[in-house]
The first five atom37 places (N, CA, C, CB, O) and aatype in JSON, in Angstrom:
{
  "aatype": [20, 20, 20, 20, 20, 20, 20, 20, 20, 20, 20, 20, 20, 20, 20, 20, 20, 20, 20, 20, 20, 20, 20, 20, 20, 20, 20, 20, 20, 20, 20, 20, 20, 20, 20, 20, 20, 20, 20, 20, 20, 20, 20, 20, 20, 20, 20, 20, 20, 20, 20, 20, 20, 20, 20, 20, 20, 20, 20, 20, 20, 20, 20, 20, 20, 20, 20, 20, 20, 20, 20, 20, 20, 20, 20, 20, 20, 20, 20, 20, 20, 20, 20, 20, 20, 20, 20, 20, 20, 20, 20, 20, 20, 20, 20, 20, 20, 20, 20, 20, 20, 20, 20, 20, 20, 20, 20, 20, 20, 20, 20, 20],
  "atom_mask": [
    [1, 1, 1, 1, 1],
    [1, 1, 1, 1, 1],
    [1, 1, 1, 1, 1],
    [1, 1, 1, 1, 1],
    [1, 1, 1, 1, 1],
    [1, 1, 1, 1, 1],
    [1, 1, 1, 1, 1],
    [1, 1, 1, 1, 1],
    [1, 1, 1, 1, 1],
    [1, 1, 1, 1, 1],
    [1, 1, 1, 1, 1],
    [1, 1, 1, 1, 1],
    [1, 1, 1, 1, 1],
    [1, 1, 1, 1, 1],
    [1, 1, 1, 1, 1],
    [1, 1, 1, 1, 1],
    [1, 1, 1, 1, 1],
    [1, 1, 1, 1, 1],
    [1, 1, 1, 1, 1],
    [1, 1, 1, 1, 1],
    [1, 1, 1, 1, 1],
    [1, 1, 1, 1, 1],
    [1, 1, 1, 1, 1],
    [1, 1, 1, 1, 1],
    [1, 1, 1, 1, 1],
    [1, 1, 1, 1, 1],
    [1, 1, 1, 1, 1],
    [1, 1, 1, 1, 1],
    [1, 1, 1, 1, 1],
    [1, 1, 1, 1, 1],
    [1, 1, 1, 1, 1],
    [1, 1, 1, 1, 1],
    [1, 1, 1, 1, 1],
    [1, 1, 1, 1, 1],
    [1, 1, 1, 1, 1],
    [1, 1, 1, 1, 1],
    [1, 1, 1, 1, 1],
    [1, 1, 1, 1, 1],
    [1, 1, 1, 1, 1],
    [1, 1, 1, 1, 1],
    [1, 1, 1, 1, 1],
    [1, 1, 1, 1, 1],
    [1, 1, 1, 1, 1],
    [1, 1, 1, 1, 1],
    [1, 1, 1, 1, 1],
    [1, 1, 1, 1, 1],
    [1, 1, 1, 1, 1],
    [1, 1, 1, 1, 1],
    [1, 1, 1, 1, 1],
    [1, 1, 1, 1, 1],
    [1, 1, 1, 1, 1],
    [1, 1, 1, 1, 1],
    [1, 1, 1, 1, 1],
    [1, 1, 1, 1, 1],
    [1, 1, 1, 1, 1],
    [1, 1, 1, 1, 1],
    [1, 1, 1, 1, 1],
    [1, 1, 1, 1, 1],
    [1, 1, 1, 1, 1],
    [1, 1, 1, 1, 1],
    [1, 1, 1, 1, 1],
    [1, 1, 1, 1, 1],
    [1, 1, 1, 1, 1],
    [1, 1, 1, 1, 1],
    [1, 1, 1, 1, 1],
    [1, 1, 1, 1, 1],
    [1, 1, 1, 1, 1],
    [1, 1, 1, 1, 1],
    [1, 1, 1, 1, 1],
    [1, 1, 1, 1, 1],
    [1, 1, 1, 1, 1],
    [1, 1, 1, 1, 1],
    [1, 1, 1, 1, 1],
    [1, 1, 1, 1, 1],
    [1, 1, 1, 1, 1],
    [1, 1, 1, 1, 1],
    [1, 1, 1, 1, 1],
    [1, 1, 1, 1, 1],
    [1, 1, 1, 1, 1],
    [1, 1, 1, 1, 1],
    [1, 1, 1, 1, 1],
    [1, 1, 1, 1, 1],
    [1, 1, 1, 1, 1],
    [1, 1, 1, 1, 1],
    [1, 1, 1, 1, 1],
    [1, 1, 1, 1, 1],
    [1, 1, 1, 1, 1],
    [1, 1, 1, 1, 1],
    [1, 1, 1, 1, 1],
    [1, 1, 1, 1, 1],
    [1, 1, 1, 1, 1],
    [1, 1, 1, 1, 1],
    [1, 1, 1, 1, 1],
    [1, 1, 1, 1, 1],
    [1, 1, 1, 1, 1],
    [1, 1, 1, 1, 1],
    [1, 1, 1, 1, 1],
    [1, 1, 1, 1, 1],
    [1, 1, 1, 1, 1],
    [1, 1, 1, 1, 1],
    [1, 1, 1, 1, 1],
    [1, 1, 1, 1, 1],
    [1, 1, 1, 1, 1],
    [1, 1, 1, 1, 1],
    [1, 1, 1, 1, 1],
    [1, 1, 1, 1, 1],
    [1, 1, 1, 1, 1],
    [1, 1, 1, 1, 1],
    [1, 1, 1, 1, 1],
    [1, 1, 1, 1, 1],
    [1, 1, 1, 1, 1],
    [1, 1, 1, 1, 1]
  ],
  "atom_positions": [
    [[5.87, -2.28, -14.3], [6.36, -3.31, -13.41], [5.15, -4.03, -12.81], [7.28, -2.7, -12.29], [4.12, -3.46, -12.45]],
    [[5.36, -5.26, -12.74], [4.34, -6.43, -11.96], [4.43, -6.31, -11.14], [4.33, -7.68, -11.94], [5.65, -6.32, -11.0]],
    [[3.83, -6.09, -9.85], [3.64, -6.19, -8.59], [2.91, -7.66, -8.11], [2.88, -4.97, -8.24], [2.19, -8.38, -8.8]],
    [[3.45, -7.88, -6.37], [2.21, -9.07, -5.92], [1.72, -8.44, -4.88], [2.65, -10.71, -5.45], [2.2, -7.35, -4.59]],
    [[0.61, -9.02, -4.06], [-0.22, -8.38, -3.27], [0.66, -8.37, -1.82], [-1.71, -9.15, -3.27], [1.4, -9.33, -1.61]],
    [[0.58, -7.41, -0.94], [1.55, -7.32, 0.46], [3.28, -7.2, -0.33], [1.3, -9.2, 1.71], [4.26, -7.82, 0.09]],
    [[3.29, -6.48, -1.25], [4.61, -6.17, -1.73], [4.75, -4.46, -1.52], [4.77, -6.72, -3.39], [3.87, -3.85, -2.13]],
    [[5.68, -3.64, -0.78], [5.35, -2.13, -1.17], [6.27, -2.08, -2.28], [5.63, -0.88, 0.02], [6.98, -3.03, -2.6]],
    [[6.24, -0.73, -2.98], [6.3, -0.37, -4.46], [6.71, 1.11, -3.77], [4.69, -0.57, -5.64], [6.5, 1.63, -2.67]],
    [[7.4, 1.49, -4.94], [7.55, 3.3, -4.71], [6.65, 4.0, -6.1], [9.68, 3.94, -4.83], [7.3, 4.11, -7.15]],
    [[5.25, 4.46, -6.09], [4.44, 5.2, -6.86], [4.34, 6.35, -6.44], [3.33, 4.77, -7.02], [4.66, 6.79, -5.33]],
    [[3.67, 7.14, -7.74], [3.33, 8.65, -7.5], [2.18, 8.75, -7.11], [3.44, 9.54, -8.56], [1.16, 8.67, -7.8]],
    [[2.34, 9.02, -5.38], [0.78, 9.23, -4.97], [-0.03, 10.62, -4.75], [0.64, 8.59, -3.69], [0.4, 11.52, -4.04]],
    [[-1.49, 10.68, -5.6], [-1.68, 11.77, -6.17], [-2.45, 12.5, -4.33], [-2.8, 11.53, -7.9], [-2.89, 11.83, -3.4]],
    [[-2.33, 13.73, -4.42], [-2.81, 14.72, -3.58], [-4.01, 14.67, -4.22], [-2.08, 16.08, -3.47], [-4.27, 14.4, -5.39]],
    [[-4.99, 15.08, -2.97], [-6.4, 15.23, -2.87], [-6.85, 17.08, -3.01], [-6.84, 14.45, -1.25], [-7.77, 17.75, -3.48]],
    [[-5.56, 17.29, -2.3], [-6.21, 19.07, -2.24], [-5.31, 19.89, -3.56], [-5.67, 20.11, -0.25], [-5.38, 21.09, -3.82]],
    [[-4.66, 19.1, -4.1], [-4.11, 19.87, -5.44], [-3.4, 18.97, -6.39], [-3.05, 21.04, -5.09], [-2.8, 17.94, -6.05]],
    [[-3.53, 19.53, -7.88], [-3.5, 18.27, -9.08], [-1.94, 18.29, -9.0], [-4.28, 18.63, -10.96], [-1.15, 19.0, -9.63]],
    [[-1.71, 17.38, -8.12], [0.16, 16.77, -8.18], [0.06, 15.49, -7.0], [1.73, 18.4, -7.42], [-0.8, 15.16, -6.2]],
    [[1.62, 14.89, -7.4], [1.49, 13.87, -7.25], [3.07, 13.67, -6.49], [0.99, 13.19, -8.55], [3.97, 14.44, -6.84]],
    [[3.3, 12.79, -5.61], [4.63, 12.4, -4.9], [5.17, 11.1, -5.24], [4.49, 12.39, -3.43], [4.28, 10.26, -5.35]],
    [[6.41, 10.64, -5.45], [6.79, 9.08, -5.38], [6.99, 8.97, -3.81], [8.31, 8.59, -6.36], [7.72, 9.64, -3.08]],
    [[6.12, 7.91, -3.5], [5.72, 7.4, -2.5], [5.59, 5.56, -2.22], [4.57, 8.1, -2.48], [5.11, 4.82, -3.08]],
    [[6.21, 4.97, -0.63], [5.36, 3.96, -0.7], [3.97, 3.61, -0.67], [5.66, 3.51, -0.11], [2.99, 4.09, -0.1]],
    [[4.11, 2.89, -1.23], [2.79, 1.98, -1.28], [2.1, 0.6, -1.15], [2.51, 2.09, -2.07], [2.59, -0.27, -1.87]],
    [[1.23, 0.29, -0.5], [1.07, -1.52, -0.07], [0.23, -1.54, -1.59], [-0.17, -2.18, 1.87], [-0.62, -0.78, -2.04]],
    [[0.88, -2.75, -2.15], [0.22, -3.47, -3.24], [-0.73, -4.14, -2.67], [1.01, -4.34, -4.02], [-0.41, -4.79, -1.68]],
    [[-2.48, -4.2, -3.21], [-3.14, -4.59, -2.52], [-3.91, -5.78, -3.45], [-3.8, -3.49, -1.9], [-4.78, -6.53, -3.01]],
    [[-3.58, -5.79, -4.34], [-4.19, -7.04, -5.56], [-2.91, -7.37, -6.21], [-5.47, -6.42, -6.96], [-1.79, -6.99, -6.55]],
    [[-3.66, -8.18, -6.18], [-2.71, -9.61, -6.45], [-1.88, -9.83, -8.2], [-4.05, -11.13, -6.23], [-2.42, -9.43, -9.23]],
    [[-0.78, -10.4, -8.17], [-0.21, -10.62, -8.99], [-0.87, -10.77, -10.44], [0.37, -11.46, -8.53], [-0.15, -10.34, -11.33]],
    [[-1.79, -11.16, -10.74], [-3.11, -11.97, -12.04], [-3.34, -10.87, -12.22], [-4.66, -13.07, -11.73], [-2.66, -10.25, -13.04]],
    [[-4.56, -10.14, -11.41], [-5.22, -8.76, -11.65], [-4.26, -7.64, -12.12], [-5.89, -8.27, -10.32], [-4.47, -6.67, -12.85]],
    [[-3.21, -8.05, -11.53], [-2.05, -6.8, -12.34], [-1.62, -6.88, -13.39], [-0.83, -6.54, -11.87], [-1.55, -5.91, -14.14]],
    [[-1.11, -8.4, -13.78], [-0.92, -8.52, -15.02], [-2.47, -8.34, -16.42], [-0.2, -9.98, -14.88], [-2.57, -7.81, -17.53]],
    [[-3.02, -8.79, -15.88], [-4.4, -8.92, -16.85], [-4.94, -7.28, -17.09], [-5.84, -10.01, -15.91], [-5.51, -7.01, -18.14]],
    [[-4.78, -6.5, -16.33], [-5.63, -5.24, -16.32], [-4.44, -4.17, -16.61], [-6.55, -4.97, -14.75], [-4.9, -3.15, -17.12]],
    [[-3.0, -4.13, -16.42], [-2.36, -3.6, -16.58], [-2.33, -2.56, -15.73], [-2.37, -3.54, -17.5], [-1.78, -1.56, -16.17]],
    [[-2.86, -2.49, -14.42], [-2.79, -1.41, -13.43], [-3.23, -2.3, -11.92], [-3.97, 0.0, -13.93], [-4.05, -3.22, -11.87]],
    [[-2.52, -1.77, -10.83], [-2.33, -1.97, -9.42], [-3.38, -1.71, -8.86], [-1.38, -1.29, -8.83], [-4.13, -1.03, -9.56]],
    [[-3.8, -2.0, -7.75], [-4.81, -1.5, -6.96], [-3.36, -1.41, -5.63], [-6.52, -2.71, -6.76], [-2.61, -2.35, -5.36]],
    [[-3.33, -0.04, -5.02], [-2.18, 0.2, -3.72], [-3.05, 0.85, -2.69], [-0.71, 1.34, -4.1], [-4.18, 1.33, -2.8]],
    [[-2.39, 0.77, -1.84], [-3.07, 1.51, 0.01], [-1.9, 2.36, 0.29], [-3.3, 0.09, 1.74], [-0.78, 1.86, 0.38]],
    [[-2.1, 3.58, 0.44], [-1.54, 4.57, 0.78], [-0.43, 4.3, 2.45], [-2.84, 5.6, 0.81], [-0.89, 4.2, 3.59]],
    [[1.52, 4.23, 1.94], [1.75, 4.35, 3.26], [2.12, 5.63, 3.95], [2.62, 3.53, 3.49], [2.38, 6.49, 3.11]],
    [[2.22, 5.96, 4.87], [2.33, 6.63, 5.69], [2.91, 7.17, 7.29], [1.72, 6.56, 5.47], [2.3, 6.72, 8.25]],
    [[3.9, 7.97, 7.52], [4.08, 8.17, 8.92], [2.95, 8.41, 9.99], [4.87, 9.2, 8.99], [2.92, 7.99, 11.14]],
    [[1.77, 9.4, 9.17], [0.45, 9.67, 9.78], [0.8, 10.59, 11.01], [-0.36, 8.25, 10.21], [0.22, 10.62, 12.1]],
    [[2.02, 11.41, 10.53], [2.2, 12.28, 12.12], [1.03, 13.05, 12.26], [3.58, 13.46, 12.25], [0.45, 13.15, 13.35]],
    [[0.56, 13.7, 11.01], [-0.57, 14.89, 12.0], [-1.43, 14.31, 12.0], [-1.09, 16.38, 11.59], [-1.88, 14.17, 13.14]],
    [[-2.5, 13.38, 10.56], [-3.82, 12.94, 11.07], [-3.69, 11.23, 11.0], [-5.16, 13.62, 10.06], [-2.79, 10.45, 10.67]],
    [[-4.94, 11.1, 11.45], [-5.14, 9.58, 12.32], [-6.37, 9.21, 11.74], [-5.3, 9.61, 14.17], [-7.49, 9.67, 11.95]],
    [[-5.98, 8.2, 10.89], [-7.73, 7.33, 11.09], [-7.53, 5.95, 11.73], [-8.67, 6.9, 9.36], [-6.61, 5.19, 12.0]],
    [[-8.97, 6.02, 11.83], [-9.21, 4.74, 12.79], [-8.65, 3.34, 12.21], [-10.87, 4.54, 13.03], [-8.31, 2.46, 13.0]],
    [[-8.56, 3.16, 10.86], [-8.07, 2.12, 10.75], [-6.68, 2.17, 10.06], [-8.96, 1.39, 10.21], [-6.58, 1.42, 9.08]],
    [[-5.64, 2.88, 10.37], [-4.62, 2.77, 9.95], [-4.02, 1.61, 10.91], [-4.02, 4.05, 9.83], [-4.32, 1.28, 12.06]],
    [[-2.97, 1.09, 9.92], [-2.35, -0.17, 11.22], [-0.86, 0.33, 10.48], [-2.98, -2.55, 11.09], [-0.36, 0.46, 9.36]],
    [[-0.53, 0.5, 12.0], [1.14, 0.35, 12.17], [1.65, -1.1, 11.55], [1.62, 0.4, 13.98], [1.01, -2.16, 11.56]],
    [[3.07, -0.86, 10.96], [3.34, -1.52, 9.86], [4.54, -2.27, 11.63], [4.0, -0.45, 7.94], [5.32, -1.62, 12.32]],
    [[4.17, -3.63, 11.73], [5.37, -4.09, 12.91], [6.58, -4.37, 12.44], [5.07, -5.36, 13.7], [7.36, -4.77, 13.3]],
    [[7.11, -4.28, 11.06], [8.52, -4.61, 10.61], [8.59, -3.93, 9.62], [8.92, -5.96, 10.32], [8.64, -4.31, 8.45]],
    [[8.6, -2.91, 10.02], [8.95, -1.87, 8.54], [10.37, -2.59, 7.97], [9.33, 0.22, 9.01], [10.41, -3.28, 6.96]],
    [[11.35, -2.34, 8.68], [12.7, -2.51, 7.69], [12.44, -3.94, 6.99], [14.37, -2.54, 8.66], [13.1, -3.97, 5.95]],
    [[11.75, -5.11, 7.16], [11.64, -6.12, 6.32], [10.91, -5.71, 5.0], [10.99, -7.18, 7.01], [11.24, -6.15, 3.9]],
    [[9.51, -4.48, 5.29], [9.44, -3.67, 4.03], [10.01, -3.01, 3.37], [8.93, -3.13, 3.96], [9.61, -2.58, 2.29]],
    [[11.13, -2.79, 3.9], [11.8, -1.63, 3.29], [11.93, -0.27, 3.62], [11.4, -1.53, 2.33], [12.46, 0.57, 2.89]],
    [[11.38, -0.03, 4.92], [10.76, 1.52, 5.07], [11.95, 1.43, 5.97], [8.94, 2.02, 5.72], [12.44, 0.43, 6.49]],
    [[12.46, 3.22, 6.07], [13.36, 3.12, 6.92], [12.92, 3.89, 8.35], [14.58, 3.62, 6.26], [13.72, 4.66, 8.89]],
    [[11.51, 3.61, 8.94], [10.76, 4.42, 9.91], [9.66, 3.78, 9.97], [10.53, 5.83, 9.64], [9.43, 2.94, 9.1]],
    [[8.86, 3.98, 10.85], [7.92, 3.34, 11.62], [6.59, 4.42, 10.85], [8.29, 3.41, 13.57], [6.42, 5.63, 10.9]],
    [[5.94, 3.45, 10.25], [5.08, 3.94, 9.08], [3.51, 3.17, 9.95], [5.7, 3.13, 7.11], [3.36, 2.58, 11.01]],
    [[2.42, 3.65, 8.63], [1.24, 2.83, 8.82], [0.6, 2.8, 7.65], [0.35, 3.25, 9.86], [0.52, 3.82, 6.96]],
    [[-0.15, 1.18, 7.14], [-0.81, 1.19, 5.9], [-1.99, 2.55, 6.48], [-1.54, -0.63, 5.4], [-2.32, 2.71, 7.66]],
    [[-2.37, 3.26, 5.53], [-3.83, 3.5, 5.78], [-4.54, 3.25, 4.39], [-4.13, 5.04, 6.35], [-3.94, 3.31, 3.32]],
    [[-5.72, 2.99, 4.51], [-6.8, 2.4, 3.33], [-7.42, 3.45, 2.43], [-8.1, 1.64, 4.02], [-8.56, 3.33, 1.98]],
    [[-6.51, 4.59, 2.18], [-6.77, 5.2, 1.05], [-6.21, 4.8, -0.1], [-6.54, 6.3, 1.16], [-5.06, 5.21, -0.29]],
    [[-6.77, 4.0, -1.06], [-6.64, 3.31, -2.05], [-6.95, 3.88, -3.66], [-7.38, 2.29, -1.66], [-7.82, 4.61, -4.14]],
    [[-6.07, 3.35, -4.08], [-6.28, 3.88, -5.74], [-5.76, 2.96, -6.58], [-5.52, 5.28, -6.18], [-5.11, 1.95, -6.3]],
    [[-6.26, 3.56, -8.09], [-5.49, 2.01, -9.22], [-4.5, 2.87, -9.82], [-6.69, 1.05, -10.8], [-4.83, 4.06, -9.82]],
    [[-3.42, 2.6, -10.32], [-2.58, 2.97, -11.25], [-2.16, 1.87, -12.44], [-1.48, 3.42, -10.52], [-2.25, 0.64, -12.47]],
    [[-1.64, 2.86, -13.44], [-1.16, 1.73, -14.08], [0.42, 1.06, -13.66], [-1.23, 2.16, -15.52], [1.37, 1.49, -13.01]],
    [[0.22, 0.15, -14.18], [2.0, -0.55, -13.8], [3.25, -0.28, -13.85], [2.37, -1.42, -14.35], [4.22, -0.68, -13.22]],
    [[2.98, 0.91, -15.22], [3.75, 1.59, -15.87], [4.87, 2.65, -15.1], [2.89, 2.16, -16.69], [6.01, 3.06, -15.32]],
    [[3.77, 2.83, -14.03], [4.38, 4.29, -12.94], [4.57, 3.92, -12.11], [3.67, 5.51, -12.48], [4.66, 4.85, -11.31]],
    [[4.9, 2.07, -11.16], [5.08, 1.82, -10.67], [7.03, 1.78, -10.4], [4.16, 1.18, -10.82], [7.41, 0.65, -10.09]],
    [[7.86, 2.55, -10.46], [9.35, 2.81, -10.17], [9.99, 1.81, -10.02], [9.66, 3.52, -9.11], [10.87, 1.64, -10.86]],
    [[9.81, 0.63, -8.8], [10.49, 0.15, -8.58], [9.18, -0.97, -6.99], [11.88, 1.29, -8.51], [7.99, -0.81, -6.73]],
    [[10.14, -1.86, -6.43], [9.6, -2.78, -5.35], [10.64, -2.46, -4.4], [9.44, -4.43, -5.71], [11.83, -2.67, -4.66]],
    [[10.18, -1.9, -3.14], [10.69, -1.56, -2.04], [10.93, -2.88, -0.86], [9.75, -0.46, -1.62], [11.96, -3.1, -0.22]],
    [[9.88, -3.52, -0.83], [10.27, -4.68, -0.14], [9.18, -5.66, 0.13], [10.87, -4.31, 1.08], [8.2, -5.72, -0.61]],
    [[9.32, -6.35, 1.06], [7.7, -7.38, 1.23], [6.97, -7.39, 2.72], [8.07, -9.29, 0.94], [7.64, -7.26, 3.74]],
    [[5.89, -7.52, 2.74], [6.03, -7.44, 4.25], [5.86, -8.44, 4.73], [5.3, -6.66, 4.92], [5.36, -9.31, 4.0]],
    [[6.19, -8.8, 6.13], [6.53, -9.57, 6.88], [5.33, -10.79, 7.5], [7.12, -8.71, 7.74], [4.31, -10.3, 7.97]],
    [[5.42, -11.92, 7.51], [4.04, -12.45, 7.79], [3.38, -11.84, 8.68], [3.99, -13.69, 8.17], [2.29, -11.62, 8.15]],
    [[3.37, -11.44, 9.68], [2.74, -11.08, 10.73], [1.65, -9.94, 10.39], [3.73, -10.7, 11.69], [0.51, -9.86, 10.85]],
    [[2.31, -9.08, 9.45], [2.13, -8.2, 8.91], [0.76, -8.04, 7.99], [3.19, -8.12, 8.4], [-0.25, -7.33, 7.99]],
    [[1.42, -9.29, 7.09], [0.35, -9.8, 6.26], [-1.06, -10.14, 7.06], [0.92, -11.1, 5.56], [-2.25, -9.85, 6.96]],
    [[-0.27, -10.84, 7.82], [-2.17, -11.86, 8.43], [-2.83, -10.6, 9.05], [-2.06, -13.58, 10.23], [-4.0, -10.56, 8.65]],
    [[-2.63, -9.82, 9.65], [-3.2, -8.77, 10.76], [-3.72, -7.8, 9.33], [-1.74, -7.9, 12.16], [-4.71, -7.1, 9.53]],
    [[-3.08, -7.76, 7.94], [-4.06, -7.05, 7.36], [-4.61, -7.81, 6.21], [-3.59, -5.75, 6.98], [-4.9, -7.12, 5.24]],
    [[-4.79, -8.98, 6.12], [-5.74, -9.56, 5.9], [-7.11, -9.27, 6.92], [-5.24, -10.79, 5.84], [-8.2, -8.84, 6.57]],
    [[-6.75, -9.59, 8.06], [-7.83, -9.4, 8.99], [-8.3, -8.34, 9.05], [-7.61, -9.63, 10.11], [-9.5, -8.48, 9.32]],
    [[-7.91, -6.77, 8.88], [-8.33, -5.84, 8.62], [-9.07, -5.8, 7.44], [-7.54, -5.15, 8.73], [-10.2, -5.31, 7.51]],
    [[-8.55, -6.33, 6.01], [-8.91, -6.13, 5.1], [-10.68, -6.76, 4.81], [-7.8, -6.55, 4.4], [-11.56, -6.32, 4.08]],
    [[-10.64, -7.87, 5.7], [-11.73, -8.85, 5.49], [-13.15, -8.08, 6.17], [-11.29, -10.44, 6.29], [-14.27, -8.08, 5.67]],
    [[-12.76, -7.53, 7.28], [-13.71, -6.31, 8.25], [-14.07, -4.92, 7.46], [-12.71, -5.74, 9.75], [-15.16, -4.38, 7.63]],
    [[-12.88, -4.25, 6.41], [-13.48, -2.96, 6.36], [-14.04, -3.3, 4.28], [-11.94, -1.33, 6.92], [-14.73, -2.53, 3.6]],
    [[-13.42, -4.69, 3.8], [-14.66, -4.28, 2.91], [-15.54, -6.01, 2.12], [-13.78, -2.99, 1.36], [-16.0, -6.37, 1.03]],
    [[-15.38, -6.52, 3.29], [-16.31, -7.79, 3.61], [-17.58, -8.0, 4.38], [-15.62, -8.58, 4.2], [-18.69, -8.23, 3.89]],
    [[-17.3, -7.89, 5.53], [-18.13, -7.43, 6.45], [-18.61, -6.59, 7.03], [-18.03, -7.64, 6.95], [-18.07, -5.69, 7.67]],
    [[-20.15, -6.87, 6.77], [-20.9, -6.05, 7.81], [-20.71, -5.49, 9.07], [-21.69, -6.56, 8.07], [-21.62, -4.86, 9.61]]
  ]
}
């Protein structure tokens, strides 16, 4: 499946402390072209984040326009998959949404 960028997706997101994997949301983080041309996603890990916290997770302000049915947060653990294992498109997010992580996005891997 094609994805566009600020679209979540339901993928299998792989665990760090053991070789398995969950269907999970996910923020599509590249853009429509790069997905089609390369045949794999670049996504940002979503999340409730009840037990841990990083500094730059951002609360998602309209989850249900994404699709989520709970008060989630992108956090910027990122990975590529292919398109292939992408399930399905959960929803889009909301402008507000968008611009505030653009603005994040431009700070943690633009700028100094």
């Amino acid at each position: 499946m094609i994805c566009d960028h600020f679209q979540l997706a339901a993928v299998p997101f792989p665990f760090m402390e053991r070789p398995a994997s969950k269907r999970r949301p996910a923020l599509v983080v590249s853009n429509r072209n790069f997905n089609s041309e390369n045949d794999h996603t670049v996504v940002a890990m979503v999340t409730t984040a009840k037990v841990e916290h990083w500094a730059s997770d951002y609360i998602i302000l309209k989850p249900a326009e994404a699709g989520l049915p709970k008060d989630c947060f992108v956090r910027w653990k990122i990975f590529t998959l292919p398109n292939m294992l992408i399930s399905k498109v959960i929803g889009d997010m909301a402008d507000e949404d968008r611009e505030a992580l653009m603005i994040q996005a431009r700070k943690i891997f633009i700028r100094a």
